[in-house]
N, C-alpha and C positions, 0 to 999 in steps of 0.2 A: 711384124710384131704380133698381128693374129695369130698367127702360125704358132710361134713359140706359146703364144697363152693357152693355146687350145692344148697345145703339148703336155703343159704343164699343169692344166685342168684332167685330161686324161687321166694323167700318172696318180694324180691326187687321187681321184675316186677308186683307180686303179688300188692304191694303198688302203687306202676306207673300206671297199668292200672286203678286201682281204683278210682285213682285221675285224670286222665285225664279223665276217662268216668264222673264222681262227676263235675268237672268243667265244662263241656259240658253241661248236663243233671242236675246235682243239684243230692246231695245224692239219695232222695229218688226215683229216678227213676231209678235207678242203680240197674240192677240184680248179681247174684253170675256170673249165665251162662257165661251176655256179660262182667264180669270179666275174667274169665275163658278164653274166646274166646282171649280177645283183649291180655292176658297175654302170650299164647298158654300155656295154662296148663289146667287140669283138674279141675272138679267143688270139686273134692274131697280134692285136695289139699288146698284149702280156709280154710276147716274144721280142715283138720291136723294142719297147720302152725299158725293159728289166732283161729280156734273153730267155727268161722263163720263169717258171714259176717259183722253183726255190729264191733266187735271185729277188720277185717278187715280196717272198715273205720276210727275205734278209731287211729290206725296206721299210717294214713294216714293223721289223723291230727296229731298226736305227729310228725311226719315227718318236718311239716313243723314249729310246735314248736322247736321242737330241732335245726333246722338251725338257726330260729330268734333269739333263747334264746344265742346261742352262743356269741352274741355279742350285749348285753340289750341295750338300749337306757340310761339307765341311769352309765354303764361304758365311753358312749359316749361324755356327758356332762360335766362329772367326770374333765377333765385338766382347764374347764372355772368356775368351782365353784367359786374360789377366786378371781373371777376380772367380777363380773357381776356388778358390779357400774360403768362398762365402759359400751362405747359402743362395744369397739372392744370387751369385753367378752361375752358380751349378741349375739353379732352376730354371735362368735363363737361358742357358745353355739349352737344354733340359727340352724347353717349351719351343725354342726355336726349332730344333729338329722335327718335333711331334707337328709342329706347325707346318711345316716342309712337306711332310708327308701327308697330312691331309689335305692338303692344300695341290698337290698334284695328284692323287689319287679321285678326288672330287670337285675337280673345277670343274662347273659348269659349262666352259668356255668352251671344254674340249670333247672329244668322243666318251663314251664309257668303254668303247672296246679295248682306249691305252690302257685302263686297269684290269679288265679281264684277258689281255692276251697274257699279260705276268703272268695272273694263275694258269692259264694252258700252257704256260712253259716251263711252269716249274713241276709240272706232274710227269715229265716222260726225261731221260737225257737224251740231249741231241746237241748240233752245232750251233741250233740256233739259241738254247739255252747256255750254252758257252757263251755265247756273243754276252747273253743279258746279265749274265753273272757278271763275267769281267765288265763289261761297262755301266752295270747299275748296281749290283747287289755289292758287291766285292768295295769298291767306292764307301758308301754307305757303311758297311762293315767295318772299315778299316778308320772311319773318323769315328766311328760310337766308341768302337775298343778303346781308340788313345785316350777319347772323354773321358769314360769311364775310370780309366788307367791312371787317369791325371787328378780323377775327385776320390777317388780311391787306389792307390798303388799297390794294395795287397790283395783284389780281387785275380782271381786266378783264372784261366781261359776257361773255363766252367762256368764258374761266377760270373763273368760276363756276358756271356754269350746268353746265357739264359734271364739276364740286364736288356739285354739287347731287344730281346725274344719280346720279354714283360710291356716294352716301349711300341714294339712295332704292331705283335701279334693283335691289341684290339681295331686298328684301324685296316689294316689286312683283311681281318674275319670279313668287318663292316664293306670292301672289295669287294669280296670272293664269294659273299653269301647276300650280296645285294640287293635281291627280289624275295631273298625271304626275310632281311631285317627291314625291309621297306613296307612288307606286308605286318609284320607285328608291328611295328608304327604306327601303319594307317597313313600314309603318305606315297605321294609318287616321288618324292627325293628327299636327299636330306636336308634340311634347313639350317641357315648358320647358327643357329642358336644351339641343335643339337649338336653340333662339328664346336660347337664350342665349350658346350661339355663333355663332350670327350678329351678334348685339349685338358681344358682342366683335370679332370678325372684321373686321365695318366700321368698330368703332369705332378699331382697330388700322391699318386702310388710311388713314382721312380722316385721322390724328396724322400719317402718315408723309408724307401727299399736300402736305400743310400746313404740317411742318416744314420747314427752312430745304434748297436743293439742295446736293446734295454738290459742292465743288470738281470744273471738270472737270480730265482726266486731263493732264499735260503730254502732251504728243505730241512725240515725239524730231524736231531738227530733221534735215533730209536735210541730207547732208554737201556 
């Protein structure tokens, strides 16, 4: 039973350094070595446990698939299906999602590296960015559309996507630019109070984006 723990502790730190060094640096500037080093284990052990290093990094994205996947965005939505001809359903809907996502992005619980390796994979194409499309982004993508689709049926694949864009892109940013929105803060992390006005905030923009356009203006005719 030691045996296997030790195993399994290896692999673990094995995946952690990978990923912290990968978010830092971006995959491809990642060697086995400053694996190895940042992990304190040997370069031999990469090959044993994964085969090598790409294999490695495959891991390290399933990593952070398997947290997300736990709980899809479209079990989220799932209690507001039968009441999106309201408002109060479509916002729930709405806040559920927005909540999903900051709430994986920012949990304390977990590494920062699972949110920074996203943005190093979505800046080059590669296989491994395959991998996180099809099992994270594409997921995701594809229950916003329907929502959308379903509170609105005449919004067009434009008009959504950039629905889409409006909902995700401020908790993204607050990801990807984390050391410098931490620094105009004044804070070493974000606190739930802030993560909760951002909840609100957006959830406040998409009701408004969504609800019906204002009549336009008469415009006086020329005499």
């Amino acid at each position: 039973m030691k045996k296997y723990a030790s195993s399994e502790q290896t692999k673990e730190a094995l995946i952690n350094a990978a990923g912290e060094l990968a978010a830092e640096t971006g995959f491809p500037n990642v060697s086995t070595r400053a694996i190895a080093e940042r992990a304190n284990e040997n370069i031999g052990s990469i090959h044993y446990h994964f085969g090598g290093k790409e294999q490695l990094f495959e891991a390290v994205v399933q990593e952070v698939v398997k947290r997300c996947s736990a709980y899809p965005a479209s079990r989220a939505v799932e209690p507001y299906l039968d009441a999106l001809e309201t408002a109060e359903g479509q916002a729930g809907a709405i806040r559920a999602v927005v909540r999903r996502e900051i709430t994986l992005l920012f949990d304390p619980a977990y590494p920062l590296w699972h949110s920074r390796v996203v943005y190093q994979l979505m800046q080059q194409k590669s296989r491994l960015q395959d991998l996180m499309v099809q099992e994270l982004f594409d997921p995701i993508i594809d229950t916003l559309s329907s929502l959308l689709g379903k509170i609105d049926p005449e919004l067009d694949r434009q008009e959504t996507f950039l629905l889409i864009a409006e909902m995700i892109s401020p908790i993204a940013t607050h990801a990807d630019y984390m050391a410098y929105c931490l620094e105009q803060l004044g804070t070493a992390s974000y606190d739930a109070g802030y993560l909760e006005k951002m909840e609100n905030l957006i959830v406040r923009k998409m009701t408004l984006l969504l609800g019906p356009e204002p009549e336009a203006r008469q415009q006086p005719h020329a005499d």
